[in-house]
N, C-alpha and C positions, 0 to 999 in steps of 0.2 A: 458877188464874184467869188469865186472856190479858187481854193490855191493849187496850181501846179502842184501834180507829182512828181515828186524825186528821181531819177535815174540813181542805179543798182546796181554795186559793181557783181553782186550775185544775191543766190538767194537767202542766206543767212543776214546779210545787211538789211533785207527788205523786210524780212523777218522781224527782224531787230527793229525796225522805224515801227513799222504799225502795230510792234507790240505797246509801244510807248503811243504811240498819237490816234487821234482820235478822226476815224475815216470820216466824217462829214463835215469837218472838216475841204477835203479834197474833194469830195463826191456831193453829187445831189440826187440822193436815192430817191428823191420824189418821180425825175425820171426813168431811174431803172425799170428796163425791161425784162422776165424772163427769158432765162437763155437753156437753150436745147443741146445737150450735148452727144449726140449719135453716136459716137465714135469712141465715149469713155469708157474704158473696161475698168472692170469690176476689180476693185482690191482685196479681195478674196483668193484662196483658190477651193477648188473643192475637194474633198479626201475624200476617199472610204477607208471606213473605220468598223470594223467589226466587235460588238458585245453581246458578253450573256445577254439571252431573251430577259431574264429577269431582271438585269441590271437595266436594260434598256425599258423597263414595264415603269420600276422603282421610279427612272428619271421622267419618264411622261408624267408618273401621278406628282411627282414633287412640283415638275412645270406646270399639271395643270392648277395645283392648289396657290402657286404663285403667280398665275394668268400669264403667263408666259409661255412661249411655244421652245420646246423640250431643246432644239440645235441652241436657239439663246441662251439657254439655262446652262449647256454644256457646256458653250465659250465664255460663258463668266465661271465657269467653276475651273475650265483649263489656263483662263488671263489671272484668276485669282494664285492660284497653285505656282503659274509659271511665274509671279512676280514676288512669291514668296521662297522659291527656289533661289532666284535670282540676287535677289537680298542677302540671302545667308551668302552666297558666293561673292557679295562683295564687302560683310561684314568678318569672314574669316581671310 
């Protein structure tokens, strides 16, 4: 027998529980089923972004010697920059 789950007085609480506890606990993922979400939109958005031809040639061959596909290559190089941006602005 699995133990009841908690009620949550929001989602930061709930957060907070299963960062600490251990879900099989609660669950029996022997029976989980996939679930089909139709309806979920994409956390993305899409931009256009315009660059040099060459600068955009440079980033394909960099992705493709890294097997990687060139838009991946470019949002860790923009997540990388923007977290180090961000950093300085919390260390000064």
């Amino acid at each position: 027998m699995k133990k009841p789950i908690p009620r949550f007085k929001n989602e930061d609480a709930e957060r907070e529980f299963w960062a600490s506890h251990d879900s099989t606990e609660f669950i029996d993922w022997r029976k989980a089923g996939r679930a089909t979400l139709p309806n979920l939109k994409p956390s993305s958005q899409t931009i256009s972004l315009r660059l040099p031809k060459p600068m955009l040639a440079r980033l394909k061959q960099l992705a493709n010697k890294r097997d990687v596909p060139y838009q991946s290559l470019l949002k860790m190089f923009v997540a990388d920059r923007l977290a180090a941006e961000l950093q300085k602005l919390e260390i000064n």
